[in-house]
C-alpha positions as CSV (number, residue, x, y, z in Angstrom):
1,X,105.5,-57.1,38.4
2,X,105.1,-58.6,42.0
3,X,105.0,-54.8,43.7
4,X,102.2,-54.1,41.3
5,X,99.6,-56.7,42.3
6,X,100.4,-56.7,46.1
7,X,100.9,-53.3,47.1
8,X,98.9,-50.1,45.8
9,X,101.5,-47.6,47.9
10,X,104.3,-50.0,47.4
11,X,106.6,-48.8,50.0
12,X,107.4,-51.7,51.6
13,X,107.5,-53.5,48.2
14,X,110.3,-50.9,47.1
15,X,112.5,-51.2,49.9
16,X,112.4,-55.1,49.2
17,X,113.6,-54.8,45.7
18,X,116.5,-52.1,46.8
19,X,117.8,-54.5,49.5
20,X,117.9,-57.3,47.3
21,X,118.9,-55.4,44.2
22,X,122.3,-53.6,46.3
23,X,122.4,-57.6,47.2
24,X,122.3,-59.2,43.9
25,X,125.0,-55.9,42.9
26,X,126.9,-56.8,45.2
27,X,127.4,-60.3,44.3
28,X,126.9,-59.8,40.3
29,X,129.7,-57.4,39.7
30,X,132.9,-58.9,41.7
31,X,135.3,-58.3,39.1
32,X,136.8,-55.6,36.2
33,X,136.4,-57.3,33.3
34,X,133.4,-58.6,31.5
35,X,132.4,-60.4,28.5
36,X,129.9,-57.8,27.2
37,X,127.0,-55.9,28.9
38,X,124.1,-58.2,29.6
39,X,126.5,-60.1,31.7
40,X,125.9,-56.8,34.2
41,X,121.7,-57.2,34.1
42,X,120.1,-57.3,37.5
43,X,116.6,-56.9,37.7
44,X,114.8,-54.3,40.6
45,X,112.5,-52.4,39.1
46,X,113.4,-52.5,35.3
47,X,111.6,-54.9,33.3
48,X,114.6,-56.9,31.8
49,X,117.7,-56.7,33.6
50,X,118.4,-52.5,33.0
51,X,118.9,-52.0,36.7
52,X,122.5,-53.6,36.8
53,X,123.3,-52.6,33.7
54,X,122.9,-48.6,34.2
55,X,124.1,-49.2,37.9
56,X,127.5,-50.6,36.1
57,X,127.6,-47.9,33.8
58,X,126.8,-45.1,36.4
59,X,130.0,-46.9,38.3
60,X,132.3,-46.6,35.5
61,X,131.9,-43.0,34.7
62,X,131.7,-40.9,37.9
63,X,130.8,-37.6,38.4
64,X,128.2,-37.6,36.1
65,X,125.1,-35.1,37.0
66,X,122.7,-36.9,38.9
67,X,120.0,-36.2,37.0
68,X,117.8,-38.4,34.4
69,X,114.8,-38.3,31.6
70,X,112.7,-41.0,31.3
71,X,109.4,-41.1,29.1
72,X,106.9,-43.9,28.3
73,X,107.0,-45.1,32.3
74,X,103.1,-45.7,32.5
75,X,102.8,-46.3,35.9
76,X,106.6,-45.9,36.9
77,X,106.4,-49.0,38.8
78,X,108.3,-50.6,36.2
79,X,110.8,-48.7,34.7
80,X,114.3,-48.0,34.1
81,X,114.9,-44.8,36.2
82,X,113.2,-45.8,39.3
83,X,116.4,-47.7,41.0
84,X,118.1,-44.3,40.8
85,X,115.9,-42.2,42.8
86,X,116.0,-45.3,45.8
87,X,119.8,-46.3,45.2
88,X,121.7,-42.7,44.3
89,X,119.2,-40.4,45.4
90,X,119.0,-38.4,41.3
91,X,116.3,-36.2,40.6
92,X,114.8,-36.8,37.5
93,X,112.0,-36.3,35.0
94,X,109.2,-39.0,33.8
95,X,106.3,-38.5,30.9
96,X,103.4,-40.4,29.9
97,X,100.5,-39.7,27.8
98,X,98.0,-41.6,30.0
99,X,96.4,-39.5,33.1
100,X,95.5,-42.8,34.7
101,X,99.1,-43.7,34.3
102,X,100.1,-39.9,35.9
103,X,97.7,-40.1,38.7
104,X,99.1,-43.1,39.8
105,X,102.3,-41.9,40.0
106,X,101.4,-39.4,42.4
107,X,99.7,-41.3,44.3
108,X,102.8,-43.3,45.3
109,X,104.9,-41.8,48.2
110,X,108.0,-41.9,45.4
111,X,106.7,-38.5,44.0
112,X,107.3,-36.5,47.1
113,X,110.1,-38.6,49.1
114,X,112.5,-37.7,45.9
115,X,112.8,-34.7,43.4
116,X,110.9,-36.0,40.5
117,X,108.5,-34.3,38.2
118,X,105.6,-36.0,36.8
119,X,104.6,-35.0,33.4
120,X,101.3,-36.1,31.6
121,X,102.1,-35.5,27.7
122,X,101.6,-37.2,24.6
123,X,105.5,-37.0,23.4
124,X,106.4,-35.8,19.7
125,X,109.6,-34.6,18.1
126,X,108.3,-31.0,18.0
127,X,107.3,-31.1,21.8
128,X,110.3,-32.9,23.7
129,X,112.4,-30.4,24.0
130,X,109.9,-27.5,25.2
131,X,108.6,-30.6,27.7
132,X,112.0,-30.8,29.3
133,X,112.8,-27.7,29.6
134,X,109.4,-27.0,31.1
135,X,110.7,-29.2,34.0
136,X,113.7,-27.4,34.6
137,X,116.2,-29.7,33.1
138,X,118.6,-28.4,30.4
139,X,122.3,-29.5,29.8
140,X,124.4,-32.2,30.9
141,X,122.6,-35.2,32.6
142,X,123.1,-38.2,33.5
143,X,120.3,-40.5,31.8
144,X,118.2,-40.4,29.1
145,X,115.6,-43.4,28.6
146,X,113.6,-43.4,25.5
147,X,110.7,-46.0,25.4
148,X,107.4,-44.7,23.8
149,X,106.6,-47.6,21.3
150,X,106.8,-45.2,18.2
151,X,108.8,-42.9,17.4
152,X,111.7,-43.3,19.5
153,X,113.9,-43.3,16.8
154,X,112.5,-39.2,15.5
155,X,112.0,-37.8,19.3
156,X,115.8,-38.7,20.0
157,X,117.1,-37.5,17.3
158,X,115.2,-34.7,17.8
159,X,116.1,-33.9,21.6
160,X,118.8,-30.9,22.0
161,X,117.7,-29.5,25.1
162,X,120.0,-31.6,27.1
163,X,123.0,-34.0,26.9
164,X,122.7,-37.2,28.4
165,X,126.3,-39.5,29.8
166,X,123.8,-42.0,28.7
167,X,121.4,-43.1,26.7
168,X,119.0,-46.0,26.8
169,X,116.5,-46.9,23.7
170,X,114.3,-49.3,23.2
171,X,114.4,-51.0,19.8
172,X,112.3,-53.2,17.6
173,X,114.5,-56.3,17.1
174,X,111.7,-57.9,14.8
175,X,113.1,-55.2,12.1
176,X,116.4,-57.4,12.4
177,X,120.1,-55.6,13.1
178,X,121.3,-55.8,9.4
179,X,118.8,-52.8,7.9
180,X,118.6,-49.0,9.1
181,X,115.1,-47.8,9.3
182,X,112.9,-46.8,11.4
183,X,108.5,-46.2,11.2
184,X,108.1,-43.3,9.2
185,X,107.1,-40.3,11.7
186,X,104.0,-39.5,12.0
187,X,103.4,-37.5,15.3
188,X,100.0,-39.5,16.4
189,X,101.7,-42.3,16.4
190,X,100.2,-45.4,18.3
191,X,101.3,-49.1,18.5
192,X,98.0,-50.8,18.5
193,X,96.4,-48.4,16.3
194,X,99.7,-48.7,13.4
195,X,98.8,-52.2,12.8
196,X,97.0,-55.0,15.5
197,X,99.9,-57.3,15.6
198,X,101.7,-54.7,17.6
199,X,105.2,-56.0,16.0
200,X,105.1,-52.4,14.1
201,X,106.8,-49.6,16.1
202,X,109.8,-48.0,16.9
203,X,113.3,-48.1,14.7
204,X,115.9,-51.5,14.4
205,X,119.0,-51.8,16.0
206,X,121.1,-50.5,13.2
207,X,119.2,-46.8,12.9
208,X,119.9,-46.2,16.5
209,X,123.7,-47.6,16.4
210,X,123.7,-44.5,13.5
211,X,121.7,-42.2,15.3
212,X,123.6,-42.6,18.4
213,X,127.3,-41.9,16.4
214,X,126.2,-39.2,14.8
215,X,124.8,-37.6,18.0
216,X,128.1,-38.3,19.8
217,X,127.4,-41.6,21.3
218,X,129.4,-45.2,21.9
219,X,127.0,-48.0,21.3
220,X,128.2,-50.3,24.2
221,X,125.6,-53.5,24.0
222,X,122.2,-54.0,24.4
223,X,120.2,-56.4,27.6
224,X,120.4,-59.8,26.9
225,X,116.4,-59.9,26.2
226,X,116.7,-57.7,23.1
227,X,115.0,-54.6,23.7
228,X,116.9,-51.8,24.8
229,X,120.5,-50.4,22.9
230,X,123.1,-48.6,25.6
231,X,124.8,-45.5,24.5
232,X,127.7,-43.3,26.3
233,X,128.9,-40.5,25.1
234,X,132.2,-40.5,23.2
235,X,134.5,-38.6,25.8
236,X,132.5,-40.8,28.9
237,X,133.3,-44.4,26.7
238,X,136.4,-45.3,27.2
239,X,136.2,-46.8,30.7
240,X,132.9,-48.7,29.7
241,X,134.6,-50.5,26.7
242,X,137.9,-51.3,28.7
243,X,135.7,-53.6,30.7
244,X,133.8,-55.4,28.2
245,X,135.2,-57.8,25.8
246,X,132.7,-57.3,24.0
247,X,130.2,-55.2,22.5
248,X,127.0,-56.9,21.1
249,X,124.1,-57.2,20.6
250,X,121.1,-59.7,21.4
251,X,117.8,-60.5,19.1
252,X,114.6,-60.7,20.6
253,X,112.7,-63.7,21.7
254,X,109.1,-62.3,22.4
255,X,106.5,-63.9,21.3
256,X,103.9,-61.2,21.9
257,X,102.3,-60.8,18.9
258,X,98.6,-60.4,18.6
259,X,96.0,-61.0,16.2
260,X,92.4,-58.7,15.1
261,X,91.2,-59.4,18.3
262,X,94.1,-58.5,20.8
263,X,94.6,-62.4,21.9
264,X,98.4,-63.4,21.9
265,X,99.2,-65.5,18.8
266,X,103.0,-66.4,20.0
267,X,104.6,-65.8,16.6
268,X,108.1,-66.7,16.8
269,X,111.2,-65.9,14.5
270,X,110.7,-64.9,10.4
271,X,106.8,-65.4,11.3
272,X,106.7,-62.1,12.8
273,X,108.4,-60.5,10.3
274,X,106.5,-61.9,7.7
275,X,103.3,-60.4,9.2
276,X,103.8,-56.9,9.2
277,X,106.0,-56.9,5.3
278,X,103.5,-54.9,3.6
279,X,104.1,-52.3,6.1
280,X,106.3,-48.8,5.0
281,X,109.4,-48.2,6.6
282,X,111.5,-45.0,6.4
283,X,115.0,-46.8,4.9
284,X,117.6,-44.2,6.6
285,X,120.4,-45.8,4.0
286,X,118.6,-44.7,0.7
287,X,116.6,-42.4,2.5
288,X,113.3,-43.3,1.2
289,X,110.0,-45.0,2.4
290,X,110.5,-49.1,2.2
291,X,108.4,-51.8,2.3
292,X,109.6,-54.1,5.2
293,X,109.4,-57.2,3.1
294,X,111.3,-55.5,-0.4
295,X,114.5,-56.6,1.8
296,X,115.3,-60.4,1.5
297,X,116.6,-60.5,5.5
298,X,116.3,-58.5,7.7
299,X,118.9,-60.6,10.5
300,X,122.4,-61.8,10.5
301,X,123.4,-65.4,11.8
302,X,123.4,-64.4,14.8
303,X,120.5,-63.0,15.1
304,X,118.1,-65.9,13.4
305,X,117.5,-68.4,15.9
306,X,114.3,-69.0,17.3
């Protein structure tokens, strides 16, 4: 990201990207009625669009605690959470394992100009909740962003500690929408170290839509770049879905596989799929351990272009 090369305090840096964001807002979302969620994507700080999106969503349902989780934020530079503290003034909670990645947060003048609590933990199921709490957040909130290249799928379903308006998770869309399974949990989990290709992590599209319903969550679309799944919770959803024609759902066009040595290989499409198929998958449907390539496709139509 531009503020990451050019600025190691990044103030000036931020309050470019806020002016232009509450810009690009401004101009973006002009009417009451769109045709599904990644229409609303405006990049700030987020890595694919999420700022619009969750500034949309925050608009539709207000009065919603301003307060958010977000874990897996490296060095918060890029992130999903960060446009809140500059734009709505939240407060809010980030975690990363790294220390690097911690001490760089607080070396930015973000952590003291807003109330935010920087966390250095490697995040498991059994943990998350303590880990929050330990920050002083419980209950309703407004945001929840999952994103630990892992076990997202285990450490939200596992979270109980507070109850999020909404709830943004990454997913793996080389897994494919049609299939509900996620890596099996194992709490050392590491992308790189699962398997080098670094295609093996996380849970499809389908085991979150679940997860979500069964937690009390709306699936209302994902960002046009594939990656992250929007929830809102049921009583919240009603004004979000009134102004989407639309709820759906986008594949992934990455191409940032690698091979033994790290080096990007820019497998596209069923490639990617084919390279991790010996891999075990927990398969939430028969509720079993899978092997990724015992299913003959993993994708609808609309999800198999290149």
């Amino acid at each position: 990201m531009l503020a990451r090369i050019l600025s190691p305090d990044l103030k000036v840096l931020d309050d470019q990207v806020v002016i232009q964001f509450q810009s690009m807002v401004v101009n973006r979302q002009t009417t009451d009625k769109y045709h599904e969620l990644s229409d609303l994507g405006v990049k700030g700080f987020s890595q694919w669009g999420e700022d619009g999106i969750i500034e949309w969503l925050v608009s539709q349902i207000p009065g919603i605690p301003k307060s958010f989780v977000e874990f897996g934020v490296e060095d918060y530079v890029e992130s999903n959470t960060r446009m809140l503290l500059y734009n709505r003034n939240w407060r809010g909670m980030v975690i990363d394992g790294s220390s690097r990645n911690v001490d760089s947060i607080m070396k930015q003048s973000i952590s003291w100009k807003f109330d935010l609590a920087v966390v250095e933990a490697f995040i498991t199921r059994e943990n998350i909740n303590s880990l929050i709490q330990n920050a002083g957040l419980s209950g309703d909130i407004g945001l929840l962003s999952v994103d630990i290249d892992g076990n997202d799928y285990w450490v939200w379903e596992a979270i109980d500690i507070i109850t999020p308006a909404i709830v943004v998770c990454e997913y793996n869309a080389t897994f494919g929408d049609l299939e509900s399974f996620s890596v099996p949990y194992q709490p050392d989990f590491e992308r790189t170290k699962a398997h080098f290709s670094n295609l093996y992590f996380g849970a499809s599209l389908a085991a979150l839509v679940k997860l979500g319903k069964a937690k009390g969550y709306r699936f209302v679309g994902t960002n046009l770049n594939g990656c992250n799944a929007f929830f809102v919770r049921n009583e919240l959803a009603e004004k979000v879905i009134n102004g989407l024609d639309e709820v759906t759902s986008h594949p992934s066009v990455f191409a940032e596989s690698r091979d033994l040595n790290g080096k990007l290989t820019f497998l596209r499409g069923s490639s990617k799929e084919k390279l991790i198929g010996s891999l075990p998958v927990y398969d939430f449907g028969s509720q079993s351990i899978q092997r990724i390539d015992d299913y003959n496709t993993l994708c609808s139509e609309n999800w198999l272009r290149e």
